[in-house]
C-alpha positions in Angstrom: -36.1 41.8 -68.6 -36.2 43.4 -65.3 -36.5 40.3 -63.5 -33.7 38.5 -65.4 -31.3 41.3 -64.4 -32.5 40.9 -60.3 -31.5 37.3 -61.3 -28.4 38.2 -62.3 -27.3 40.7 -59.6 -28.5 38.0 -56.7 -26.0 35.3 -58.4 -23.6 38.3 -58.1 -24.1 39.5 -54.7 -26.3 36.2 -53.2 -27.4 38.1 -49.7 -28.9 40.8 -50.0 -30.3 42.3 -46.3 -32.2 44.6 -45.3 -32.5 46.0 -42.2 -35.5 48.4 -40.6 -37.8 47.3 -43.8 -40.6 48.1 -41.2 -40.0 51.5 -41.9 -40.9 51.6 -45.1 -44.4 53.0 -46.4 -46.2 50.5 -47.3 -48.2 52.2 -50.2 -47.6 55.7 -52.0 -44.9 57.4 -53.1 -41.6 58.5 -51.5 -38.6 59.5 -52.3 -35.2 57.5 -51.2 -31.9 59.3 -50.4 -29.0 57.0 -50.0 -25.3 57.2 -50.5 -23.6 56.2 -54.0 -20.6 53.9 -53.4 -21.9 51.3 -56.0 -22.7 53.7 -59.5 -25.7 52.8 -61.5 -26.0 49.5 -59.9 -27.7 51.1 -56.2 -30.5 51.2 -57.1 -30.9 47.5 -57.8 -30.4 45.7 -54.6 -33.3 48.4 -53.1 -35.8 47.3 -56.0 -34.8 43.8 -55.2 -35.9 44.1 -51.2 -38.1 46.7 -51.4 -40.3 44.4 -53.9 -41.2 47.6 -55.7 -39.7 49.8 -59.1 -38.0 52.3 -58.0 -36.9 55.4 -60.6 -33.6 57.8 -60.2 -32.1 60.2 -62.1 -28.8 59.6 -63.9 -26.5 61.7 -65.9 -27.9 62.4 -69.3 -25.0 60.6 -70.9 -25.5 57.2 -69.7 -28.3 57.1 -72.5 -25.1 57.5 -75.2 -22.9 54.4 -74.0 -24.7 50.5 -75.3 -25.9 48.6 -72.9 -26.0 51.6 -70.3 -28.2 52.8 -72.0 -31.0 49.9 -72.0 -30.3 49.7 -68.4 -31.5 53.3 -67.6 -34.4 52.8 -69.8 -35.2 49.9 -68.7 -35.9 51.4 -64.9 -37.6 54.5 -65.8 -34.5 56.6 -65.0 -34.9 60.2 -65.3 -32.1 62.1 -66.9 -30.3 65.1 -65.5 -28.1 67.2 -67.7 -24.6 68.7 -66.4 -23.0 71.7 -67.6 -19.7 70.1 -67.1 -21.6 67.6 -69.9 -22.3 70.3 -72.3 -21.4 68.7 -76.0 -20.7 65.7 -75.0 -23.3 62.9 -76.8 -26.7 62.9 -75.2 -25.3 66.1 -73.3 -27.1 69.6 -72.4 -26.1 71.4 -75.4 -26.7 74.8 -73.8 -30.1 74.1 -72.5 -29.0 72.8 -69.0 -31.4 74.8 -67.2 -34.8 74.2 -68.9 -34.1 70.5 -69.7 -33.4 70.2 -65.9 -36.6 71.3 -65.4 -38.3 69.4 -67.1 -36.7 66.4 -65.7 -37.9 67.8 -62.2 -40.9 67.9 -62.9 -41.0 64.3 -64.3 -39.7 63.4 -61.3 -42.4 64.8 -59.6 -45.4 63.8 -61.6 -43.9 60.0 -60.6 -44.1 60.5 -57.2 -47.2 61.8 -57.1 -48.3 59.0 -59.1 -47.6 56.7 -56.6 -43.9 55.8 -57.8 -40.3 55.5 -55.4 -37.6 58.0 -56.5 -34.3 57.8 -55.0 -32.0 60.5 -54.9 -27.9 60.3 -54.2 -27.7 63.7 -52.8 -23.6 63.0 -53.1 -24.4 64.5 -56.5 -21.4 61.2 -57.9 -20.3 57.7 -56.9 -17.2 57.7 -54.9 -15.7 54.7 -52.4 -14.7 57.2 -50.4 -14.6 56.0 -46.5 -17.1 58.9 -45.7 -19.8 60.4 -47.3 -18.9 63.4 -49.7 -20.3 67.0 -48.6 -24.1 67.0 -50.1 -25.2 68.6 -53.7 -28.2 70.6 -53.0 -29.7 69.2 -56.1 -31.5 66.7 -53.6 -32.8 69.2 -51.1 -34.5 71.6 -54.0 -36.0 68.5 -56.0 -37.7 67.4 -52.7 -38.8 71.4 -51.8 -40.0 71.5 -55.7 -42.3 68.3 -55.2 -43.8 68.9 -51.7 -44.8 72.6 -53.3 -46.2 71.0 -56.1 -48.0 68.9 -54.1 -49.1 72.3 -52.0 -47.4 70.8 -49.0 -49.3 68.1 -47.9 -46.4 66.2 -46.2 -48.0 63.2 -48.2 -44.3 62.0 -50.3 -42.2 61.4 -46.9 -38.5 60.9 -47.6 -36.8 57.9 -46.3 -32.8 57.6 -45.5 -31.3 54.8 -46.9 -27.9 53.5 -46.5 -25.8 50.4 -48.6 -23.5 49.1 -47.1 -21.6 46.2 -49.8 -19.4 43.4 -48.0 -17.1 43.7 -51.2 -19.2 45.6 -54.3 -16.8 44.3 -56.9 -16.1 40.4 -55.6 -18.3 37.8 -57.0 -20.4 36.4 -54.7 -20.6 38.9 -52.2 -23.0 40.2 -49.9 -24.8 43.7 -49.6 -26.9 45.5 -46.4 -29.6 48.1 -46.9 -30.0 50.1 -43.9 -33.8 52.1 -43.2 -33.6 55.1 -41.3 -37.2 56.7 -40.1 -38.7 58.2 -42.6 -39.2 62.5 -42.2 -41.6 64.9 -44.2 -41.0 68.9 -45.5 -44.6 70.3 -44.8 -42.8 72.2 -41.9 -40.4 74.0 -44.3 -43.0 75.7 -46.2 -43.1 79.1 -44.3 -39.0 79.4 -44.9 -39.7 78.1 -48.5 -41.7 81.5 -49.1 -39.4 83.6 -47.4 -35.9 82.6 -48.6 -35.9 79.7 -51.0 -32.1 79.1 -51.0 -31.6 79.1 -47.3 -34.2 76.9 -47.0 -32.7 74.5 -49.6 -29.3 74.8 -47.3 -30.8 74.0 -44.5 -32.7 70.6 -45.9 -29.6 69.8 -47.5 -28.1 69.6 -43.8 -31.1 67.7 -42.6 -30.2 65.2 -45.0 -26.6 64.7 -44.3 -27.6 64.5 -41.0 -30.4 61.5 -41.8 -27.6 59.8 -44.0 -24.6 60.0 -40.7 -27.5 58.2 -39.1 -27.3 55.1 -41.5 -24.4 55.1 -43.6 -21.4 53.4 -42.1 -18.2 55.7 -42.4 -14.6 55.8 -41.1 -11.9 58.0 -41.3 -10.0 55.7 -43.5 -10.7 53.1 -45.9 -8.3 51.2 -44.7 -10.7 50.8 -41.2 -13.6 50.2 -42.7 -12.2 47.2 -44.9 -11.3 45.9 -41.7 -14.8 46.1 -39.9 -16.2 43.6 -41.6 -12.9 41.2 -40.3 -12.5 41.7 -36.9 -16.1 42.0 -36.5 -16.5 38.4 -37.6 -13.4 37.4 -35.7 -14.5 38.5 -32.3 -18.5 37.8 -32.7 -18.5 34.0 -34.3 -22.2 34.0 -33.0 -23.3 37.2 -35.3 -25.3 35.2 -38.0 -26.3 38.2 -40.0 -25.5 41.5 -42.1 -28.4 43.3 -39.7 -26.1 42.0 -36.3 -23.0 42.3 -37.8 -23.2 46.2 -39.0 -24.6 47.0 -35.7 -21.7 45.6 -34.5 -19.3 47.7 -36.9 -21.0 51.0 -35.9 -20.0 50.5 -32.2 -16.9 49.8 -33.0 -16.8 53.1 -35.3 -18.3 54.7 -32.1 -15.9 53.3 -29.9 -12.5 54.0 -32.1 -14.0 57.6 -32.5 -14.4 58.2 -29.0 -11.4 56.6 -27.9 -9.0 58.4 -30.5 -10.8 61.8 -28.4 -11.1 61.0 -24.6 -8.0 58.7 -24.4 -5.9 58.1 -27.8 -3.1 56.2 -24.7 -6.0 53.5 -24.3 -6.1 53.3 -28.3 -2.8 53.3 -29.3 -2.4 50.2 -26.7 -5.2 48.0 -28.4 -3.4 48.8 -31.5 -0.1 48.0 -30.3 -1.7 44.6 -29.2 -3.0 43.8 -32.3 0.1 44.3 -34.2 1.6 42.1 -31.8 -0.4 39.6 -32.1 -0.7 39.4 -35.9 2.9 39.8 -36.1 3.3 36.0 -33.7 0.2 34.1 -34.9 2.0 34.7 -38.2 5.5 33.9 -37.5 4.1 30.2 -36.2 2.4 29.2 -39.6 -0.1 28.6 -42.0 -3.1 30.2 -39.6 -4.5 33.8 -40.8 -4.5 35.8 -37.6 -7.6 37.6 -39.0 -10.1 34.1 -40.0 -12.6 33.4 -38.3 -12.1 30.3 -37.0 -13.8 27.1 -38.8 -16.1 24.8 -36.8 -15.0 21.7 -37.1 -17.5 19.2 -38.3 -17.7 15.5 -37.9 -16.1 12.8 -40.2 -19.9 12.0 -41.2 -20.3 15.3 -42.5 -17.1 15.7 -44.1 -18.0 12.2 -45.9 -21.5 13.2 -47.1 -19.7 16.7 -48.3 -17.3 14.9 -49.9 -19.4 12.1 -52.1 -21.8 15.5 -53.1 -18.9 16.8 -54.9 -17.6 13.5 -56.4 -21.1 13.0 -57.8 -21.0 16.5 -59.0 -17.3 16.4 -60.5 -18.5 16.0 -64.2 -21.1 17.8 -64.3 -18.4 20.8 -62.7 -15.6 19.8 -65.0 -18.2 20.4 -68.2 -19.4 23.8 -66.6 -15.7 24.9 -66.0 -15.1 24.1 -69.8 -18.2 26.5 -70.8 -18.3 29.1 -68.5 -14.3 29.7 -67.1 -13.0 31.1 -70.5 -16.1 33.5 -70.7 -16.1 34.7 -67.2 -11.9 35.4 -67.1 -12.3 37.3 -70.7 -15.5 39.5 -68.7 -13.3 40.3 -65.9 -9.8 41.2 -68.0 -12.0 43.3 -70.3 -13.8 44.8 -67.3 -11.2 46.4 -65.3 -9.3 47.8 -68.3 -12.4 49.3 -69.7 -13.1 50.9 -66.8 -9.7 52.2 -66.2 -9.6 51.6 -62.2 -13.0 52.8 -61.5 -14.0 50.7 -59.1 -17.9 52.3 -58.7 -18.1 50.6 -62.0 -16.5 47.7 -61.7 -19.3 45.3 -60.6 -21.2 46.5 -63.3 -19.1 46.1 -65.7 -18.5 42.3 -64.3 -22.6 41.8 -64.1 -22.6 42.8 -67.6 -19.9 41.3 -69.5 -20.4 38.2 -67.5 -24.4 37.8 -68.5 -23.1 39.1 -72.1 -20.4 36.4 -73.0 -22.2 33.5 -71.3 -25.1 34.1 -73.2 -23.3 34.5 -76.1 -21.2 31.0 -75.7 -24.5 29.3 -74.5 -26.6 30.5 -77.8 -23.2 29.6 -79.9 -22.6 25.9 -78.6 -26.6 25.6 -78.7 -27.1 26.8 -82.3 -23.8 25.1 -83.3 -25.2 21.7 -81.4 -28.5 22.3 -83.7 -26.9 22.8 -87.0 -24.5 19.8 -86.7 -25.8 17.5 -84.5 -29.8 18.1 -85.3 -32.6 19.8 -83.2 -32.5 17.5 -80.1 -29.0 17.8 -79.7 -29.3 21.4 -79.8 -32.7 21.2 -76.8 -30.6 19.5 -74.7 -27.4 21.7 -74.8 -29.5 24.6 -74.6 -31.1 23.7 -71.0 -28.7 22.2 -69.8 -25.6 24.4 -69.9 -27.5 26.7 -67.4 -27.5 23.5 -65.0 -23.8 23.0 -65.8 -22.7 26.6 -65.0 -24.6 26.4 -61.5 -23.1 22.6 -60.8 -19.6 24.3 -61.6 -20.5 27.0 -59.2 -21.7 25.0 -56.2 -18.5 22.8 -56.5 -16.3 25.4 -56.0 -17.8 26.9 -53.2 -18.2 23.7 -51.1 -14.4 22.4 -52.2 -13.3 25.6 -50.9 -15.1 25.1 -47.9 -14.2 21.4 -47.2 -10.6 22.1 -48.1 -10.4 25.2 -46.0 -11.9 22.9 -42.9 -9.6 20.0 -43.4 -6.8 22.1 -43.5 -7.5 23.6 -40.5 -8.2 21.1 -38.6 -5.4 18.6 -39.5 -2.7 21.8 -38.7 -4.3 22.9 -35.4 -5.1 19.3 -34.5 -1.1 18.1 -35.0 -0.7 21.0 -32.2 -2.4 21.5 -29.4 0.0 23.9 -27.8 0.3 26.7 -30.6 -4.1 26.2 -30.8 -4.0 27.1 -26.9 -2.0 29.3 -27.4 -3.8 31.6 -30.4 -7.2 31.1 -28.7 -5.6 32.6 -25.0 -4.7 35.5 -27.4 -7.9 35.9 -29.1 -9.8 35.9 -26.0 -7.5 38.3 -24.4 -7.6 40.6 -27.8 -11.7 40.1 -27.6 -11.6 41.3 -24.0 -9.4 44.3 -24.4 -11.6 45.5 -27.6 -14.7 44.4 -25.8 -14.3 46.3 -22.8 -13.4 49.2 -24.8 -16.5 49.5 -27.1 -18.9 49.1 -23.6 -17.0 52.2 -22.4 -16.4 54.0 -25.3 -19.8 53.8 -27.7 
């Protein structure tokens, strides 16, 4: 079951990186802190790189809702009770403190076991453009196991940030960002004297490891537009490891810049606005695309009689799988009432849920009326229809994107010089700026 839902999230989010998996202990346990932009779904793409299970603690009533709740059991979650909870199904019911406890200590017989626990010190899931001021919950779990462990240093801690292209569009991409791992045998002489301020002072220790590899702006409306411009100036960045470097000394830059000379800033913004403002007025050419390479007419043929072989095999998968997949995303974003931590999982879920529901239906149905061979073959080969309906659309989307571009750019030469001078000036001005400046 585990290894059906990796299967599902990778068809969801199809590149999944990771970046500093060197620093990773090879064997052991450890416990992960990482930020919480994605809600119960974080954990997954770690399990899915990492190669190992990794257990987390969850609010206690995620083992009340369907579904949810076969999820959490599923990964070994360990469940933490909230007083803001209290009467609510599968809630604390007045015993916050001592069921806590004993879900500590679970969580500390598993590391010493040899398991991975991650912790979201953020204490909730937010998509917030910076991280939210820590919970110490984090900080005392990790003082309560290296005591227990009579402060061995042996269960390091290891900083982990996600970074998703777009958690909640189909087919996106996520990055999983290693810091260097640290230990807490050092704290154990401030543990005895003053427990509290010692959990205070880990808790800034880890905000501190999570700055180092969590990507954060002061708006959100900057850091959807990393991932743009990033790609716009640096064609030749061919991964999520390159690219998010790239983003952070941007961050850096714009940071720095906005201090030590906001004249020099306001300028590059002033030019940007400028030139989206003319690239638009000329066209049909986004400002903000990367631009497509152009590919030759033997290419474009051999693209072109892939899909026409593929066409019926598409136009059957589109029958199956389109009214499933629009009912799973309707139903998803009013459920979750414009969550959008939850919105992938609610996608993931009611996506797997309906088309295996239509797949068993037309199957069984195929069975009972058409006889048991009829029902064989409809039941493998749906799965084959869905994927043939999914490849098609990405490569026409593609093609069609290409030959668009090229046959607009390619009627005029003049407006193509002319965007590319801009580009290379606008890549200059923000290039020179980030040398300076991060």
């Amino acid at each position: 079951m585990r290894r059906f839902i990796f299967w599902i999230v990778s068809i969801f989010y199809p590149h999944i990186e990771i970046k500093g998996a060197e620093k990773l202990p090879q064997a052991g346990g450890y416990i992960v802190i990482s930020n919480h932009p994605n809600g119960i779904l974080d954990p997954v793409p770690m399990m899915i790189q990492i190669g190992r299970p990794i257990s987390f603690l969850a609010k206690s009533t995620l083992w009340g809702i369907p579904l949810i709740n076969v999820f959490v059991k599923l990964f070994d979650a360990i469940p933490i009770y909230r007083h803001n909870d209290d009467g609510k199904w599968f809630g604390p019911k007045g015993d916050t403190t001592e069921r806590n406890e004993a879900s500590f200590k679970q969580a500390s017989q598993h590391l010493r076991n040899g398991g991975i626990l991650a912790l979201f010190p953020e204490g909730t899931t937010h998509s917030n453009p910076q991280l939210l001021p820590l919970k110490t919950g984090a900080a005392r779990i990790a003082l309560l196991n290296e005591e227990a462990c009579g402060w061995t240093g042996e269960i390091p801690i290891v900083p982990i940030g996600l970074w998703y292209e777009h958690k909640s569009r189909f087919r996106s991409s996520v990055l999983i960002v290693v810091g260097d791992p640290f230990t807490l045998e050092q704290y154990e002489p401030n543990y005895l004297r003053d427990e509290r301020e010692t959990v205070r002072l880990l808790t800034e220790k880890l905000d501190e490891k999570l700055d180092e590899v969590v990507l954060q702006a002061e708006s959100q409306e900057i850091l959807r537009a990393l991932p743009v411009i990033t790609r716009w100036f640096n064609q030749e960045l061919d991964s999520l490891s390159s690219q998010h470097a790239q983003m952070e000394s941007m961050l850096r830059a714009y940071t720095n810049l906005k201090q030590k000379d906001p004249n020099r800033l306001d300028n590059i913004v002033q030019a940007l606005r400028n030139y989206d403002q003319t690239v638009r007025s000329l066209g049909k050419i986004d400002p903000w695309q990367p631009e497509i390479p152009s590919i030759s007419w033997g290419q474009l043929v051999t693209r072109l009689f892939v899909l026409i072989l593929i066409t019926p095999l598409a136009a059957l998968g589109l029958l199956i799988t389109y009214l499933p997949y629009r009912l799973a995303g309707f139903i998803a974003k009013h459920a979750i009432m414009g969550d959008d931590t939850q919105l992938s999982l609610a996608k993931i879920v009611g996506s797997a849920l309906f088309l295996i529901i239509t797949w068993l239906t037309l199957s069984i149905w195929a069975f009972n009326q058409l006889g048991l061979t009829y029902g064989l073959v409809l039941f493998f080969i749906i799965p084959l229809l869905a994927f043939s309906t999914l490849f098609w659309f990405e490569r026409i989307q593609s093609v069609a994107k290409q030959l668009s571009q090229m046959r607009w750019l390619g009627a005029r030469a003049d407006v193509q010089a002319y965007i590319n001078n801009q580009r290379s000036q606008l890549a200059e001005l923000i290039k020179n700026a980030v040398q300076e400046y991060a």
